[in-house]
N, CA, C and O atoms as a Tripos MOL2 file, in Angstrom:
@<TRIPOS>MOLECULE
protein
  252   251    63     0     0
PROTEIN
NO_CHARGES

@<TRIPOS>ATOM
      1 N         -24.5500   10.8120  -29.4750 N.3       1 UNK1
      2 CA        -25.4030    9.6790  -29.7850 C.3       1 UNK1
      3 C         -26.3300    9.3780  -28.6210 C.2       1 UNK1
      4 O         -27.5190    9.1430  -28.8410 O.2       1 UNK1
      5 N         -25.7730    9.3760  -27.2430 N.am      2 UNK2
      6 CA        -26.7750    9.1480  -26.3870 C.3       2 UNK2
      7 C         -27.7220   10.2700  -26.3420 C.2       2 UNK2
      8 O         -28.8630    9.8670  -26.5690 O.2       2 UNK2
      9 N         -27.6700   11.2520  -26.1770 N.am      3 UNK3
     10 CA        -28.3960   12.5520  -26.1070 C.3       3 UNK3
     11 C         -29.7930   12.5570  -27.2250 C.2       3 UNK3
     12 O         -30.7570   13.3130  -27.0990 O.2       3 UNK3
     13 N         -29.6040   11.3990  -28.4530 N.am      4 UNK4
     14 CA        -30.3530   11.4240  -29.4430 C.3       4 UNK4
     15 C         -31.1430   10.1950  -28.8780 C.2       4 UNK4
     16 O         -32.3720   10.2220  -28.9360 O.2       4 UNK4
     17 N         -30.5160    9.1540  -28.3500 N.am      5 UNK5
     18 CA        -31.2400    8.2710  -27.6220 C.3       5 UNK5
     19 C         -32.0210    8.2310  -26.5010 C.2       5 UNK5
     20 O         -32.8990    7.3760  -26.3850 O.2       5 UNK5
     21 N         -31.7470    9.2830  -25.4290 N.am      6 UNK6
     22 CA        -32.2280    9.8380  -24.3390 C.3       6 UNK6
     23 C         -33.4120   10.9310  -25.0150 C.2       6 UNK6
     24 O         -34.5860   10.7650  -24.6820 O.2       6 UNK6
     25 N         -33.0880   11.9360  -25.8760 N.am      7 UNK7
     26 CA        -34.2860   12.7150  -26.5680 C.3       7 UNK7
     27 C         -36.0860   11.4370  -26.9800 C.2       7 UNK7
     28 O         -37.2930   11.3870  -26.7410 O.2       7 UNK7
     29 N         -34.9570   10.6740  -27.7230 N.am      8 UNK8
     30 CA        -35.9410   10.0140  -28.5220 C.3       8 UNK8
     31 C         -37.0220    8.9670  -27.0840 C.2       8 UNK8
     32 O         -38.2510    8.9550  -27.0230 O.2       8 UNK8
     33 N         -36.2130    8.3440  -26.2830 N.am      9 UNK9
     34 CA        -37.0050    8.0150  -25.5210 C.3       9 UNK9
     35 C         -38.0910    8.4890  -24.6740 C.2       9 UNK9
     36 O         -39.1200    7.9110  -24.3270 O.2       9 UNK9
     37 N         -37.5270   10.0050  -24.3320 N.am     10 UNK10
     38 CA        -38.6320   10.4690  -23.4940 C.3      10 UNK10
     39 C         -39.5210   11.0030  -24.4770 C.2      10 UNK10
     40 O         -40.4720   11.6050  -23.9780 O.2      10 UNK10
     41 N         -39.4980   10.9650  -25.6600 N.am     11 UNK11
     42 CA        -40.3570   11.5200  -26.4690 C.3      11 UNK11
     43 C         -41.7820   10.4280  -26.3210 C.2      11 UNK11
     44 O         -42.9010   10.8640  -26.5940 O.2      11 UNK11
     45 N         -41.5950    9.1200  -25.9050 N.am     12 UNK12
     46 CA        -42.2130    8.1790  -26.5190 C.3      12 UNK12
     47 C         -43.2620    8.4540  -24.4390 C.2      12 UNK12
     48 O         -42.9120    8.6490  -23.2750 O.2      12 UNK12
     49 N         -44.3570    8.3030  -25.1000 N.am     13 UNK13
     50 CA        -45.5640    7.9610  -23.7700 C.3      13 UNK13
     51 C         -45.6150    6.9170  -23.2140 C.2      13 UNK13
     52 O         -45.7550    5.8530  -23.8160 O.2      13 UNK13
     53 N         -45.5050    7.0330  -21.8830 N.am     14 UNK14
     54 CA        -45.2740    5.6060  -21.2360 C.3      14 UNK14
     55 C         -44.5690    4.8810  -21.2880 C.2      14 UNK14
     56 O         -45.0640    3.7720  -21.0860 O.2      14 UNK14
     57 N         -43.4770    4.8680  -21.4830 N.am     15 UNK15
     58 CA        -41.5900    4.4140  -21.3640 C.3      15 UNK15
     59 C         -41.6990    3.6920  -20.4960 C.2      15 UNK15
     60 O         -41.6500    2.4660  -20.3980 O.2      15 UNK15
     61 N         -41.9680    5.0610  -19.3440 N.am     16 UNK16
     62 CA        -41.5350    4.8990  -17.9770 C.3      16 UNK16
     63 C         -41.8520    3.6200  -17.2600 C.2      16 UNK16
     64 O         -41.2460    3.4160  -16.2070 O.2      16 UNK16
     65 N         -42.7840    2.6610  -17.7160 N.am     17 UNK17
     66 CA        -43.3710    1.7260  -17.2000 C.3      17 UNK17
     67 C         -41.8260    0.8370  -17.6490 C.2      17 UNK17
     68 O         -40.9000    0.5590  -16.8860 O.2      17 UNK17
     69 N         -41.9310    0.5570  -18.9950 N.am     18 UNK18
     70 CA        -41.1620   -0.9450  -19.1780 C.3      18 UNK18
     71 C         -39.7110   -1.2280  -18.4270 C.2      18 UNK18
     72 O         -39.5930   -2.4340  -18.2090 O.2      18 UNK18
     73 N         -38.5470   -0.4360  -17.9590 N.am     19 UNK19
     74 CA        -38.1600   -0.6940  -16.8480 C.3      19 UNK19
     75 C         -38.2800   -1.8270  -15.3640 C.2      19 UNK19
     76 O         -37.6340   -2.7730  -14.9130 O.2      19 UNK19
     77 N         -39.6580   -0.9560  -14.9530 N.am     20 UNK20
     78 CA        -40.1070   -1.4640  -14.1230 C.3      20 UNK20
     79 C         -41.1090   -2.8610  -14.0040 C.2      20 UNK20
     80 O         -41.4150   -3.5980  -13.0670 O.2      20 UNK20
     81 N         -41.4240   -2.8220  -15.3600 N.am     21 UNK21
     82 CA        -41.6170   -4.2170  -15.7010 C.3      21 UNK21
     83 C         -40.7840   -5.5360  -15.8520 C.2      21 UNK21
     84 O         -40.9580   -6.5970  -15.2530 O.2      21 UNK21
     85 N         -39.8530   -5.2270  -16.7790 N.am     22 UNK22
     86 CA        -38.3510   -5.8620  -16.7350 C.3      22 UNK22
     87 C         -37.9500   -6.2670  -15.5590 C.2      22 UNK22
     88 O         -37.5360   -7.4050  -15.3420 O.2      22 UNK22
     89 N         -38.0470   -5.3230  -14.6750 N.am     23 UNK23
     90 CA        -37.1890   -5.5430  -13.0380 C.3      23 UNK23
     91 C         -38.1250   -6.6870  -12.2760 C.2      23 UNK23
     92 O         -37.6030   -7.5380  -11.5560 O.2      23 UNK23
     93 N         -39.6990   -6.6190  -12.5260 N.am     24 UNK24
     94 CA        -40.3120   -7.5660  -11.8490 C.3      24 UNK24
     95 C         -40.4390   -9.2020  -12.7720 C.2      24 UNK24
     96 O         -40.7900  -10.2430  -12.2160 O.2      24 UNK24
     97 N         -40.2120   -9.1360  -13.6750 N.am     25 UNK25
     98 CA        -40.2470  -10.0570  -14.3860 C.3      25 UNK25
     99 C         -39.2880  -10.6230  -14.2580 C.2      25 UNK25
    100 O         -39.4610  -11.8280  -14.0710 O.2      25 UNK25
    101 N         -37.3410   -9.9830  -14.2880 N.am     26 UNK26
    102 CA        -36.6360  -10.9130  -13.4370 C.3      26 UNK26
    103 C         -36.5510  -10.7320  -12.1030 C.2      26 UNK26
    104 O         -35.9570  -11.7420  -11.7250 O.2      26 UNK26
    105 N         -36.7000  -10.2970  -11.4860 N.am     27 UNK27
    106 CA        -36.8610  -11.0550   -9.9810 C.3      27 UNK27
    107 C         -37.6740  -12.0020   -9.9170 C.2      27 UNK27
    108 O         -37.1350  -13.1020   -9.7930 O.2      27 UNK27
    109 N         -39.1760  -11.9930   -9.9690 N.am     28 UNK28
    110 CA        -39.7790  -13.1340  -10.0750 C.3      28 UNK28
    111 C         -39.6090  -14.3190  -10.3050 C.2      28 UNK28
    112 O         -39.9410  -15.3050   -9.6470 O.2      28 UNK28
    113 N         -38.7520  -14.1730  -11.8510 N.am     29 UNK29
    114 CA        -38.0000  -15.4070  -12.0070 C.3      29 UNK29
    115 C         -36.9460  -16.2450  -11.2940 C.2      29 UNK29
    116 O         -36.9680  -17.4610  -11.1060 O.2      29 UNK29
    117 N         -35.9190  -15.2620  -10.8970 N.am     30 UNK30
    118 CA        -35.1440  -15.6690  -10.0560 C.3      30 UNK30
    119 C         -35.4020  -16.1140   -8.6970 C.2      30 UNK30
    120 O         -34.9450  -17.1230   -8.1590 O.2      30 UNK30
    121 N         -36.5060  -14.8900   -8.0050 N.am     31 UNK31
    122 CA        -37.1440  -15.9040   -6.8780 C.3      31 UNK31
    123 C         -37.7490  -17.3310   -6.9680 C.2      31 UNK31
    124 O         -37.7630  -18.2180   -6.1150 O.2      31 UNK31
    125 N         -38.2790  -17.3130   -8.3150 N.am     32 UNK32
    126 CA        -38.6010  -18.7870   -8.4470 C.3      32 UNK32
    127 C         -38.4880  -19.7870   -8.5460 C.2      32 UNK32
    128 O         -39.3380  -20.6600   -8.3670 O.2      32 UNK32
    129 N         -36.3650  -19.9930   -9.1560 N.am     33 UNK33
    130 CA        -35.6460  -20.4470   -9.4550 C.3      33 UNK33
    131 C         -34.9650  -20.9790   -7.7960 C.2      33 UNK33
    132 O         -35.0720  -22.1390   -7.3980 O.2      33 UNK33
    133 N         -34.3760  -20.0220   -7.1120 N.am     34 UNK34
    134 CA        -34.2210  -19.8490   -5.8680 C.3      34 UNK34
    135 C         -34.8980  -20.8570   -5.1610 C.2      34 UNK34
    136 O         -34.4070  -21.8640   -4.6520 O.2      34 UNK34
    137 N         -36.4530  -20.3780   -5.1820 N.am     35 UNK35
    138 CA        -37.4720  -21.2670   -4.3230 C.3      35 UNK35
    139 C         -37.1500  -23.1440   -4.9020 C.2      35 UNK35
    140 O         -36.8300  -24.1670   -4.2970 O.2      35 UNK35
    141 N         -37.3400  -22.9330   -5.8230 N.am     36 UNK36
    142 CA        -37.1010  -24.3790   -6.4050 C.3      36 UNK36
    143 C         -35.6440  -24.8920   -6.1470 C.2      36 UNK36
    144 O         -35.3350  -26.0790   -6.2530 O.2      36 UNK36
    145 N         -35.0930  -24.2560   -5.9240 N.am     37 UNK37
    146 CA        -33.9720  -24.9820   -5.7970 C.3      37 UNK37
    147 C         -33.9020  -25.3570   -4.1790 C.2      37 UNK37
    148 O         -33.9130  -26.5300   -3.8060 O.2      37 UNK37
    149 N         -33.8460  -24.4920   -3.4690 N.am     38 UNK38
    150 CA        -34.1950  -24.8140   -2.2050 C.3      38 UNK38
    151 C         -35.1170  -25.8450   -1.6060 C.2      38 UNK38
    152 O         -34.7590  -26.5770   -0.6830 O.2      38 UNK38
    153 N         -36.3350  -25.8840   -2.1650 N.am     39 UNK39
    154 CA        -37.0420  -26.6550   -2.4330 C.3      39 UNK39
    155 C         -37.2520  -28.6380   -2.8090 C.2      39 UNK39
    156 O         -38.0040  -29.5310   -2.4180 O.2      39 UNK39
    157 N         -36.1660  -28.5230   -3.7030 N.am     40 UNK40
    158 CA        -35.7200  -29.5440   -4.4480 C.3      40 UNK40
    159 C         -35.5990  -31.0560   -3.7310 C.2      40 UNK40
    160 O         -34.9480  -30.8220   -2.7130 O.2      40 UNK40
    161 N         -35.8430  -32.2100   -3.7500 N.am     41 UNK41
    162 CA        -35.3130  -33.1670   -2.9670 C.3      41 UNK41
    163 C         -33.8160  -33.7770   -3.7390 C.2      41 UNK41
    164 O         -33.3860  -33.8920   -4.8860 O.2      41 UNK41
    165 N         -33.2940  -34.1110   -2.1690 N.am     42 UNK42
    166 CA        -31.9410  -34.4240   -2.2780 C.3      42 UNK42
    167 C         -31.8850  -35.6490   -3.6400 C.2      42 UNK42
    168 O         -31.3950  -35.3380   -4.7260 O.2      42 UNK42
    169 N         -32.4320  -36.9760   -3.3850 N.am     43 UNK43
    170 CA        -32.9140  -37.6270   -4.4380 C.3      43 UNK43
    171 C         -32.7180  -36.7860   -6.1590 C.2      43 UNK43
    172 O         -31.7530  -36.6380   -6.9090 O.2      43 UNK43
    173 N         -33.9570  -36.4470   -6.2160 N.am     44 UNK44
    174 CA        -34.0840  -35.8440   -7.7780 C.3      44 UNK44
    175 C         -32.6160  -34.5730   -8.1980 C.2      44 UNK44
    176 O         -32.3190  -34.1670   -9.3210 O.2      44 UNK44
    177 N         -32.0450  -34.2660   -7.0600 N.am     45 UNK45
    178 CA        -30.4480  -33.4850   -7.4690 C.3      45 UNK45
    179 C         -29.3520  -34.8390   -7.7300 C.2      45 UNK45
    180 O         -28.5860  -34.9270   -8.6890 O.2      45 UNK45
    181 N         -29.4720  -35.6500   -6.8350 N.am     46 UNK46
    182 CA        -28.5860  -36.7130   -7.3940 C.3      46 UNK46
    183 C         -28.9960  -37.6610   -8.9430 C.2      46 UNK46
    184 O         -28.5070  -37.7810  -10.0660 O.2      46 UNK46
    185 N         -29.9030  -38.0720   -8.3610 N.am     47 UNK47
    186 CA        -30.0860  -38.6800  -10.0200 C.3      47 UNK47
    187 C         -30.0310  -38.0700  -11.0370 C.2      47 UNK47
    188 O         -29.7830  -38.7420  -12.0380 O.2      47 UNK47
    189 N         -30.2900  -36.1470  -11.2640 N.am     48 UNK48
    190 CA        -29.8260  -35.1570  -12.7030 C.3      48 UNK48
    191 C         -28.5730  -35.5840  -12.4490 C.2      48 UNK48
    192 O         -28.0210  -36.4420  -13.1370 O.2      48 UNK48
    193 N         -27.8070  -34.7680  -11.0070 N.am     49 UNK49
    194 CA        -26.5040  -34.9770  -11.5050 C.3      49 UNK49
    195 C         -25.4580  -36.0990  -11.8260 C.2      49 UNK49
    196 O         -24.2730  -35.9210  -12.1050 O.2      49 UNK49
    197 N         -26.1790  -37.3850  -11.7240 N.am     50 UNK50
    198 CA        -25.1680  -38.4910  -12.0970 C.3      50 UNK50
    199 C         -25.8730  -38.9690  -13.9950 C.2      50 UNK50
    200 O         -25.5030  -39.9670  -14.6130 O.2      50 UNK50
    201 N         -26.5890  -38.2440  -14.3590 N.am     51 UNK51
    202 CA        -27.2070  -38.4910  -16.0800 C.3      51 UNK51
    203 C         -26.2540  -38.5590  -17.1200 C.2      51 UNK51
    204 O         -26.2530  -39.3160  -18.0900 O.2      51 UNK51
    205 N         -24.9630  -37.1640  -16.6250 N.am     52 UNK52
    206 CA        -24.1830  -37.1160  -17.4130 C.3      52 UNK52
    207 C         -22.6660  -38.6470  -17.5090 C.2      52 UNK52
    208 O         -21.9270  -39.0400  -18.4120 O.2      52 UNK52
    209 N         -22.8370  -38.9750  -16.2860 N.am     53 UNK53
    210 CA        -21.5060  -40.2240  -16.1440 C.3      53 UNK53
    211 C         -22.6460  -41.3850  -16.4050 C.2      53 UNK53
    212 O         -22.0410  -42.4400  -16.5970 O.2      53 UNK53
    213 N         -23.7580  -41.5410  -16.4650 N.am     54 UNK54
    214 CA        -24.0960  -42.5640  -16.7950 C.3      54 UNK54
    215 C         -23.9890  -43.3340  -18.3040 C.2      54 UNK54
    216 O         -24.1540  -42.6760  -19.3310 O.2      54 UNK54
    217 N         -23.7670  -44.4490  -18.3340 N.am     55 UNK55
    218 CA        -23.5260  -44.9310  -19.8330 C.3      55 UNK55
    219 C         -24.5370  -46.0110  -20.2350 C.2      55 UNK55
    220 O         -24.8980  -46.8960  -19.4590 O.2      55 UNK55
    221 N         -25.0740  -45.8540  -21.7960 N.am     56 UNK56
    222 CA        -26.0290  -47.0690  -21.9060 C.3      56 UNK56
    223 C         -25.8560  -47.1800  -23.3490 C.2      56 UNK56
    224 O         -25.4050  -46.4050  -24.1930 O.2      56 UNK56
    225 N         -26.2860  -48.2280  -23.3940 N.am     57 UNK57
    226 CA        -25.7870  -48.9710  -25.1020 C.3      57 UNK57
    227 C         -26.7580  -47.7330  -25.8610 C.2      57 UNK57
    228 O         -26.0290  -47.3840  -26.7900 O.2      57 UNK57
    229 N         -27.5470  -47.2090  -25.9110 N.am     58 UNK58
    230 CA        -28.3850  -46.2180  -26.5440 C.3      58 UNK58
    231 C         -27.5300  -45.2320  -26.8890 C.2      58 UNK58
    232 O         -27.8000  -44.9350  -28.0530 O.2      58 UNK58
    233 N         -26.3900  -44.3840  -26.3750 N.am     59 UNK59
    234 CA        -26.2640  -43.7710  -25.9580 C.3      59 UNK59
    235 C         -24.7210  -43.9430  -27.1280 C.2      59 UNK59
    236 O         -24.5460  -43.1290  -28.0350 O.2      59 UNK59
    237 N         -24.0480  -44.7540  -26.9530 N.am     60 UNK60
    238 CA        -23.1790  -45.5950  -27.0420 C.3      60 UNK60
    239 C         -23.0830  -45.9290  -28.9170 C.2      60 UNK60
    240 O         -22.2290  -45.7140  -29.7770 O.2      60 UNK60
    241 N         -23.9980  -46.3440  -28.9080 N.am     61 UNK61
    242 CA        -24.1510  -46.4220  -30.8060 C.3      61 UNK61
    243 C         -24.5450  -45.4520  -31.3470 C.2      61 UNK61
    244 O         -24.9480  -45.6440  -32.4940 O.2      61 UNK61
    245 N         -24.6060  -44.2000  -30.8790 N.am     62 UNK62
    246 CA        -24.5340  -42.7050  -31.4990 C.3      62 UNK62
    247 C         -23.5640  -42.4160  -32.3690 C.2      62 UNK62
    248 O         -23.4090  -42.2310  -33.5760 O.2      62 UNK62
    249 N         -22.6350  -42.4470  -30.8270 N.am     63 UNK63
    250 CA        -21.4910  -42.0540  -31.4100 C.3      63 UNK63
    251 C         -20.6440  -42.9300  -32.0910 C.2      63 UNK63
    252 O         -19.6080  -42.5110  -32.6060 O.2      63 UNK63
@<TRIPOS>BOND
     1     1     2 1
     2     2     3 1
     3     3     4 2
     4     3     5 am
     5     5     6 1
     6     6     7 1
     7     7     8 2
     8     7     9 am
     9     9    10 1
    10    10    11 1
    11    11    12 2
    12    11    13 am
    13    13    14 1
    14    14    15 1
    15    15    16 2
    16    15    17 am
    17    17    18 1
    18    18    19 1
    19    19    20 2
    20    19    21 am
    21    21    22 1
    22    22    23 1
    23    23    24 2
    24    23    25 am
    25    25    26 1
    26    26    27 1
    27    27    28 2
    28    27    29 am
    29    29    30 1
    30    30    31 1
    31    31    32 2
    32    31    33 am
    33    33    34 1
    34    34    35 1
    35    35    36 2
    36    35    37 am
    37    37    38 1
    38    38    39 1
    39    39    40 2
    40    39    41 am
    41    41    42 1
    42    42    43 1
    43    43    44 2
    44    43    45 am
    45    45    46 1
    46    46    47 1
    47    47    48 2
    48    47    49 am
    49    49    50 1
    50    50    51 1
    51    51    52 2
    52    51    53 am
    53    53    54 1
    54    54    55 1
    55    55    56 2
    56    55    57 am
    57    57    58 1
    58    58    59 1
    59    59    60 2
    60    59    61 am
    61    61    62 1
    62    62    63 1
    63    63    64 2
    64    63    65 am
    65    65    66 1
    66    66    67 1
    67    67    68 2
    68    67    69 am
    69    69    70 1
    70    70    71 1
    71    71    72 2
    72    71    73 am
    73    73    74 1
    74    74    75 1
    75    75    76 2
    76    75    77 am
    77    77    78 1
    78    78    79 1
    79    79    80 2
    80    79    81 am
    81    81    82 1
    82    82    83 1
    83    83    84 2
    84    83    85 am
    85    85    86 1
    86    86    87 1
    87    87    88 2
    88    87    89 am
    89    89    90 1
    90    90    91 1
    91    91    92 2
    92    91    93 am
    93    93    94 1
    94    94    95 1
    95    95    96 2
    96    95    97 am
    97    97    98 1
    98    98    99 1
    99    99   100 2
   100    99   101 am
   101   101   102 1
   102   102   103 1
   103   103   104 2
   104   103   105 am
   105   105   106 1
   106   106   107 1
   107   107   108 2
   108   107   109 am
   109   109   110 1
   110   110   111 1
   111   111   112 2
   112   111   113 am
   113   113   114 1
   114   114   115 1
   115   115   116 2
   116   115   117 am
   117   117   118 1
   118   118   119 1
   119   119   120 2
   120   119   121 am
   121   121   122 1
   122   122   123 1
   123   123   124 2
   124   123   125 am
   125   125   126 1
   126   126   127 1
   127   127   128 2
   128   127   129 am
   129   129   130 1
   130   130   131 1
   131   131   132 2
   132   131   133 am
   133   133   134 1
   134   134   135 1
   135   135   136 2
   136   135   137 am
   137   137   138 1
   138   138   139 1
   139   139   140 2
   140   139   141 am
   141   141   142 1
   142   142   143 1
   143   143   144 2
   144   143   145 am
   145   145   146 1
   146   146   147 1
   147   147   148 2
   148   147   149 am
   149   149   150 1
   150   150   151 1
   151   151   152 2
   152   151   153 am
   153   153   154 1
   154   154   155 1
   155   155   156 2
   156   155   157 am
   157   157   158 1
   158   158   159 1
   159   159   160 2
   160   159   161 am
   161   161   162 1
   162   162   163 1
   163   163   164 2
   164   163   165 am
   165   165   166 1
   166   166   167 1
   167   167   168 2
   168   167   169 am
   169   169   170 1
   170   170   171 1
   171   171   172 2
   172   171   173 am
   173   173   174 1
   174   174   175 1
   175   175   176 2
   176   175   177 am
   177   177   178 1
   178   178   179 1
   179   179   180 2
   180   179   181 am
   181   181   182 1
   182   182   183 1
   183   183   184 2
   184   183   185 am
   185   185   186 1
   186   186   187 1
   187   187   188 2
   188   187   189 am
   189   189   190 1
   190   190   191 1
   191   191   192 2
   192   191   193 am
   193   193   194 1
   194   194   195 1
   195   195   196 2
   196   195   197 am
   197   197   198 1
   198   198   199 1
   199   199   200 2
   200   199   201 am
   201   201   202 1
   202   202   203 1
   203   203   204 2
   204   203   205 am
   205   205   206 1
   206   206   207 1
   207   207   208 2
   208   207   209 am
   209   209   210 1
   210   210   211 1
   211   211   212 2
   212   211   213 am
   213   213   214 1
   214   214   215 1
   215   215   216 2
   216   215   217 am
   217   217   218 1
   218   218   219 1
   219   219   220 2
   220   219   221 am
   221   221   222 1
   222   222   223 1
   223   223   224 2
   224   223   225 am
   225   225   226 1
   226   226   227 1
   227   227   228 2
   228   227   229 am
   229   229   230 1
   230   230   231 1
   231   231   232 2
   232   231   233 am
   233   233   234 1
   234   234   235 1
   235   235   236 2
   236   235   237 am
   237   237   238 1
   238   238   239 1
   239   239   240 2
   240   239   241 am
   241   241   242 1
   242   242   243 1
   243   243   244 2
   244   243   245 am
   245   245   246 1
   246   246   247 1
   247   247   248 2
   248   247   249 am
   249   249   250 1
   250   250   251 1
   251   251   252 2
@<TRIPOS>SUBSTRUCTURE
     1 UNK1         2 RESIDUE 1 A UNK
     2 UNK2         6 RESIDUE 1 A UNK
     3 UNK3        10 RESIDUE 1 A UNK
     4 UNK4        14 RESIDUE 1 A UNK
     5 UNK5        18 RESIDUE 1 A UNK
     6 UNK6        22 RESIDUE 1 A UNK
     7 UNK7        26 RESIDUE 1 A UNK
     8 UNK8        30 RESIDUE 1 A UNK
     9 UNK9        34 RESIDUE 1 A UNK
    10 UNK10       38 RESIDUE 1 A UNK
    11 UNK11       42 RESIDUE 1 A UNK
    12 UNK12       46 RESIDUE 1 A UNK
    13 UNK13       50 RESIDUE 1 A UNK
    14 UNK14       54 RESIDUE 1 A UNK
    15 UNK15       58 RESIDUE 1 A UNK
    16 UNK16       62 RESIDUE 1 A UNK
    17 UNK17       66 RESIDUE 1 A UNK
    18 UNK18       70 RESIDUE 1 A UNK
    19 UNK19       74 RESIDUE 1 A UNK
    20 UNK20       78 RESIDUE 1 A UNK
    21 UNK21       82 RESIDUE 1 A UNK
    22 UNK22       86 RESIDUE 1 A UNK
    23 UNK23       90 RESIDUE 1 A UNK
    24 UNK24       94 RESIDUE 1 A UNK
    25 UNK25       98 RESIDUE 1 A UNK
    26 UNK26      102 RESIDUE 1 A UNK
    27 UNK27      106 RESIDUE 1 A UNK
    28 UNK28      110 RESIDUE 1 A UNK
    29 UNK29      114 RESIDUE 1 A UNK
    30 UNK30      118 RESIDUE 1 A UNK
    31 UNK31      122 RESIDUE 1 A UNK
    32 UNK32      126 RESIDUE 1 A UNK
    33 UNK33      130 RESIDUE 1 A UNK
    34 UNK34      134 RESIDUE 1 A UNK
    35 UNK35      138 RESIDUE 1 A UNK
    36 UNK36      142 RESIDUE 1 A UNK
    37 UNK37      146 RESIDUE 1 A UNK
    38 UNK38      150 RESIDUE 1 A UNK
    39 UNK39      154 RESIDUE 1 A UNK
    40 UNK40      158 RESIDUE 1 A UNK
    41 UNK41      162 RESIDUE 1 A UNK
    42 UNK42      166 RESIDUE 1 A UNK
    43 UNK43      170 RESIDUE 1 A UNK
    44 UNK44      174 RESIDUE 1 A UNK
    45 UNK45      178 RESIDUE 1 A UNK
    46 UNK46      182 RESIDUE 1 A UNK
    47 UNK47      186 RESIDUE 1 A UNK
    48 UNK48      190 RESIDUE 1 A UNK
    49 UNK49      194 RESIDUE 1 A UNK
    50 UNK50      198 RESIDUE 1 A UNK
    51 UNK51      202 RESIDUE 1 A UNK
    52 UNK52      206 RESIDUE 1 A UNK
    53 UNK53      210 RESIDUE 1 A UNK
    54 UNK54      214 RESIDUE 1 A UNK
    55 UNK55      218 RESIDUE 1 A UNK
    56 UNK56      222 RESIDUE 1 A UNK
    57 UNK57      226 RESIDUE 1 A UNK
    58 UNK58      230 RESIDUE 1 A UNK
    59 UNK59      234 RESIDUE 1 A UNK
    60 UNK60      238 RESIDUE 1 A UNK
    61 UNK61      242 RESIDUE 1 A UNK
    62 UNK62      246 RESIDUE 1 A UNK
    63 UNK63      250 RESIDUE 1 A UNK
């Protein structure tokens, strides 16, 4: 089965690129993610992370 999958791919022109596209598209991302996080002020990490324990009547008559 692979041998039919490996045939069939190199059959196809210009393969060889999308790989190497893939690879820059996530890194990029991840560097970007990275940067931002590093980035981030201490502030705006505390106030996401206290969103979830916070409680409000909105919130409250949902459920």
């Amino acid at each position: 089965m692979l041998k039919f999958i490996k045939h069939h791919m190199e059959s196809i022109a210009g393969i060889e690129i999308y790989p190497l596209i893939s690879l820059v598209i996530f890194f990029t991302f991840f560097m970007v993610l990275f940067y931002w996080v590093i980035t981030a002020k201490k502030d705006y990490i505390t106030k996401v992370s206290n969103i979830p324990l916070e409680t409000n009547n909105q919130n409250d008559s949902i459920l």
